[in-house]
N, C-alpha and C positions, 0 to 999 in steps of 0.2 A: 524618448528624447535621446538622441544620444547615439554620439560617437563608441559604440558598443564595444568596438573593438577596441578604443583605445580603456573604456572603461573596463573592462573586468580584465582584458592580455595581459598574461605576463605573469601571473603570482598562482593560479588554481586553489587550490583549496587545502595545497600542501600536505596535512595528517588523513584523510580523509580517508575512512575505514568501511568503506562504499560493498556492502554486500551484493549480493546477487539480487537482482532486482527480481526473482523468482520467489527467492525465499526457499527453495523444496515443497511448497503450497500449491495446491489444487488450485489451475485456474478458474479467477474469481467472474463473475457476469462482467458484462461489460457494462460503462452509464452510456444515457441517453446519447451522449455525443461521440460514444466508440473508446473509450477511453477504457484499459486493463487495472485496475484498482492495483496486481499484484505488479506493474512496472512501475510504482512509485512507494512500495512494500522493500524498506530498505534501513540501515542505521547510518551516520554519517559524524565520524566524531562521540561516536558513541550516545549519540541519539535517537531516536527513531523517528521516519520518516514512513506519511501517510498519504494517501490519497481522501479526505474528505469530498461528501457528494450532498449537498443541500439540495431541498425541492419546498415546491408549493403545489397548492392541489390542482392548479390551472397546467400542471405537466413543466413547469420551470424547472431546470435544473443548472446548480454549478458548482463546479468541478475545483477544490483548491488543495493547496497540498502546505503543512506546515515548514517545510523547507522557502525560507525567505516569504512566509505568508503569502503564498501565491495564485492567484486565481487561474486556471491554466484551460478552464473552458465555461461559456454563458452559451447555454440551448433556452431560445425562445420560439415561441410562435411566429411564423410569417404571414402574408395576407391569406394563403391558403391554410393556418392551421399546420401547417409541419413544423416542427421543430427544428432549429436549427443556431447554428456556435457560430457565435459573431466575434469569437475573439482567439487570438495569434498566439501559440505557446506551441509548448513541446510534447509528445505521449509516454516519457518517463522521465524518470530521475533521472540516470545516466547522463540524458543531455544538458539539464539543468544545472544538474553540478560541475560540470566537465568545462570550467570557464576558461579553458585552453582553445576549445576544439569548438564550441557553439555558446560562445557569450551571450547571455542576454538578460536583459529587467523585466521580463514578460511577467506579465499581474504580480508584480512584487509590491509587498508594502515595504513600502521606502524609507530607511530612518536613518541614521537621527537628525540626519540632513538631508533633505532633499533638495535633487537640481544642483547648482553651481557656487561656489566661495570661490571671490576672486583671489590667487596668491595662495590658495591651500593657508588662509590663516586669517584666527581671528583672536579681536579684544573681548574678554569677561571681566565686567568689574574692574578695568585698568590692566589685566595682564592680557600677554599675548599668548595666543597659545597655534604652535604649527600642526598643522591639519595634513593626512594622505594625500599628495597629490597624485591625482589619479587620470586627469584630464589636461592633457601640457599639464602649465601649473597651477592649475587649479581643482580645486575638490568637489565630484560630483559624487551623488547621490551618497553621501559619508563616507565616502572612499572606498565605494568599489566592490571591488571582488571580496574586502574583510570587512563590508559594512552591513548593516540588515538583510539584503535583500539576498544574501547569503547566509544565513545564518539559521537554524533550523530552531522555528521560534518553539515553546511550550502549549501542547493542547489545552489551555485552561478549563474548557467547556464545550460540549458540543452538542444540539440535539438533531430534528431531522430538516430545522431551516435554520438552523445558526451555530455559529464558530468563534471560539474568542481564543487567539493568538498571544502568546504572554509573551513575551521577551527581556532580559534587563544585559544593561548593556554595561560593561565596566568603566571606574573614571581610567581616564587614560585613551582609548579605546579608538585610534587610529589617530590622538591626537586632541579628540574635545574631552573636556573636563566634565568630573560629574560622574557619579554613577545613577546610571536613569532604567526605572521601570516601564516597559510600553506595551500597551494592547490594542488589538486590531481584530474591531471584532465585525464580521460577516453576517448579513440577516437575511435572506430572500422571503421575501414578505407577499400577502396575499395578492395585491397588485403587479405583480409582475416588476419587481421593484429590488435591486441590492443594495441594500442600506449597508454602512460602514462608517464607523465610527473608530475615531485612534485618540487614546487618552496616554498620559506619561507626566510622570512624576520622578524628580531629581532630588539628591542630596548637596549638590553643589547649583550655582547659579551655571547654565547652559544655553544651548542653542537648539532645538527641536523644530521639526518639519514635515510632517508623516502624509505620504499621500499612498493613492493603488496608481502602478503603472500599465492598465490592462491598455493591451493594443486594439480597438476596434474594428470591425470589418463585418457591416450589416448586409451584403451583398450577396450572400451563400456561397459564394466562390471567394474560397480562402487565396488565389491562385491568380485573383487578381486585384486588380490595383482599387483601392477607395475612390479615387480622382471624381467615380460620377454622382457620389452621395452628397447630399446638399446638407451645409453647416450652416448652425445659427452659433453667434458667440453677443453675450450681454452686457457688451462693453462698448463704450464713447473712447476710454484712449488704451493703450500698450505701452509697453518699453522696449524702446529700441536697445540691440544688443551689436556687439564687434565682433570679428571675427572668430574669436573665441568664445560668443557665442557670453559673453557677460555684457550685462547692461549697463547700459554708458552711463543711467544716473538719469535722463531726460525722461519725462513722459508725454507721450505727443498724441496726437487727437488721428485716429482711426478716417476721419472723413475725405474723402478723393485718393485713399492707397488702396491697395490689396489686402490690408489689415480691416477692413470692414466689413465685419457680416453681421450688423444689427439686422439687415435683410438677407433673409438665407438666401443662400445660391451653391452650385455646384461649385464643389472643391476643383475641376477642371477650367473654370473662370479664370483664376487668378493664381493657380497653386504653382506654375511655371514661369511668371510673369519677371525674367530677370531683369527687365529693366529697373525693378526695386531692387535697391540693394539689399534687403532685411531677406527676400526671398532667393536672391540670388549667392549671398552669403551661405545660407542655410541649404541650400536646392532643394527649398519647400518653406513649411512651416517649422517653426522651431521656436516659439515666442511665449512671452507673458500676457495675456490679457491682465485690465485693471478692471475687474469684473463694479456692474453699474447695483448689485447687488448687495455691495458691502458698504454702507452709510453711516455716518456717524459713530464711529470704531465700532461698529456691528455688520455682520453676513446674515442675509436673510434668506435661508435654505428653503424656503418656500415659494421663491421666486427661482424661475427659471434660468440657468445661468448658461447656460452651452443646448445645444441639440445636433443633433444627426439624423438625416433620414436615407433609407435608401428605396429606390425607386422600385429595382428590378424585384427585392420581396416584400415593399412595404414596411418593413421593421423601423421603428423610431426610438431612439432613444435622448432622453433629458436629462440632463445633469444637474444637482444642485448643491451646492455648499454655504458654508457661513465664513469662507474662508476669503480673503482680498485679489487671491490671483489663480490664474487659469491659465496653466500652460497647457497647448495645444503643438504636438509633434506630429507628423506625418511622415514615419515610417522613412527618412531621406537617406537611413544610412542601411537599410532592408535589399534584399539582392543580391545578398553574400552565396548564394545558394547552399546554406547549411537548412539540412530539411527540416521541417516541422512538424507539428497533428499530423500522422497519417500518412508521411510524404510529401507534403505537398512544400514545394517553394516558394517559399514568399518573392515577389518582386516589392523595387523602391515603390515608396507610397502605397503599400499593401496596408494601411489602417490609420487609424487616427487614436489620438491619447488624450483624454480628459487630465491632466494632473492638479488636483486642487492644492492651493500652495500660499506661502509667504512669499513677496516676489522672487526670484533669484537673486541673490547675492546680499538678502538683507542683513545678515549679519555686519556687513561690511557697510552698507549703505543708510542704518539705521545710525550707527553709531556716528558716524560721518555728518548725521543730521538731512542726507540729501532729501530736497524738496520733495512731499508726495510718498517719503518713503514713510513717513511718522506713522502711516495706519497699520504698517507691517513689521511688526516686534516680534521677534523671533524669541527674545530671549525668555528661559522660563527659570525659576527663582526656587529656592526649597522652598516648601509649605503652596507650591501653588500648584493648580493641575492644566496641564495642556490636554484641550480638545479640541479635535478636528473632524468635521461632519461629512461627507459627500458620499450622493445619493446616486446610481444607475437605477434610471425607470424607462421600460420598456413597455410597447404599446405599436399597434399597428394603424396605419392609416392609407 
């Protein structure tokens, strides 16, 4: 999602006590997707920073690192049985932290806000409280460059398919109230499947939103564009957003726009189509789905909510949450030619991004009462817990 640059420029990481990413350590194997375990072998803040590598016995592997809880490679199977990383990040530390020089949210778990507040401010319980602006004025992904997806979470747990990411975040903490605990925890499961689950719990009444920001790109060529993979998304309406990219508040029915992939079809159909203004705002996708899977103030994570397929290896992947929104990015703001994995440069529209979510901007929209918004409460209470489900399953056809 995201105006990248405008989202992390400007601040870096400030203290950050960035070791050699060698360490003086004997280099380590590489993983299935090329990756040096000791380039992301580092302390940051006086932390340590890791490269974690999960598998299943079907040869799945993925690559994440607790610096901002990040997924930074998925190797699956294609229709021939190779292996291969369908997703957009970097090959060390260096470039992830360095939010001067190569910005990005690439498979970050995203807290304590995800996505956009409009006005960087919001009401708890009657008061107002001003929020990071980090985006013009407004507050994305909790601000930025000092919100999670920066933050070098705690190993809670790890074995050889799962990961659980600890984090607690302080009250004050770029602006939201609350001091809040959150976990994000990683599963790669026998099915060829990344389960992810994020739970948090608060001392003060708050605002919580936790999704994974992985870039997609089921095509084998990191180097090129998504544009021919075909999307399915499991929604009847969306929210339209303004130029800034916040929802205007309406929610409008999917049927005769570019916004309609109850029938898959290739992301080159529609994904340039500026005669819409939602795509030509965006130059591309950049939206909320009002996923058909959330009923009766429940998500049914068992029902299919999103998919992708790509053609040229066969690789499919499904998405599934119990969450009410599906933002769907497409890489519009990619191009920048700051390199990635291996070299390679990404062009615009180089992936797609499943983010399961609260709508955008419900902090602001809930309280306000706007219509449609009542199924999307952000807000979470002491003594309660917030959990948020969403599923990558992967499969060849």
């Amino acid at each position: 999602m995201k105006k990248i640059n405008n989202l992390l420029l400007g601040a870096g990481l400030g203290v950050l006590a960035l070791a050699s990413c060698n360490g003086g350590k004997e280099a380590a194997s590489l993983t299935v997707s090329g990756l040096n375990p000791t380039a992301f072998d580092t302390t940051l803040n006086g932390k340590s920073v890791e490269l974690v590598t999960l598998k299943n016995a079907n040869g799945m592997e993925v690559c994440l690192t607790n610096y901002g809880g990040r997924v930074v490679s998925i190797s699956v199977p294609d229709k021939e049985g190779k292996l291969t990383d369908v997703v957009l990040g970097y090959d060390n530390i260096k470039q992830y932290a360095d939010t001067l020089n190569s910005p990005s949210d690439y498979g970050s778990s995203v807290g304590r806000y995800a996505n956009r507040i409009k006005g960087a401010k919001i009401t708890v319980d009657g008061q107002e409280y001003k929020l990071r602006a980090n985006d013009n004025e407004n507050c994305l992904h909790g601000g930025g460059n000092s919100g999670w997806l920066n933050k070098v979470y705690d190993i809670q747990e790890k074995t050889d398919s799962t990961v659980i990411f600890a984090i607690e975040a302080p009250d004050g903490e770029n602006g939201f109230p609350g001091n809040v605990k959150a976990t994000a925890t990683y599963w790669v499961k026998a099915d060829n499947t990344l389960d992810i689950c994020f739970s948090a719990i608060t001392d003060k009444e708050t605002v919580v939103n936790m999704t994974n920001h992985s870039y997609f790109n089921l095509g084998g060529d990191l180097s090129k564009t998504a544009d021919d993979q075909v999307m399915y998304v499991n929604a009847d309406k969306f929210t339209p957003s303004d130029a800034q990219y916040i929802p205007t508040g309406e929610i409008k029915d999917v049927t005769g726009t570019p916004m309609d992939f109850r029938k898959e079809h290739a992301l080159s159909e529609t994904i340039n189509d500026t005669s819409f203004d939602q795509i030509k705002n965006a130059t591309g996708y950049d939206h909320n789905w009002c996923l058909n899977t959330f009923k009766d103030g429940k998500g049914d994570d068992t029902q299919v909510a999103a998919s992708l397929y790509s053609p040229t290896t066969g690789i499919f992947l499904e998405v599934f949450t119990n969450e009410p929104g599906l933002q769907v990015y497409t890489g519009n703001f990619q191009g920048t030619g700051i390199p990635g994995k291996h070299g390679v440069l990404y062009p615009k529209h180089a992936s797609v991004c499943f983010e399961s979510q609260k709508y955008p901007d419900s902090p602001t929209k809930f309280v306000a009462k706007t219509p449609g918004w009542e199924i999307s409460n952000p807000f979470l209470k002491p003594g309660e817990t917030y959990s948020s489900h969403l599923v990558y399953k992967f499969s060849v056809k």
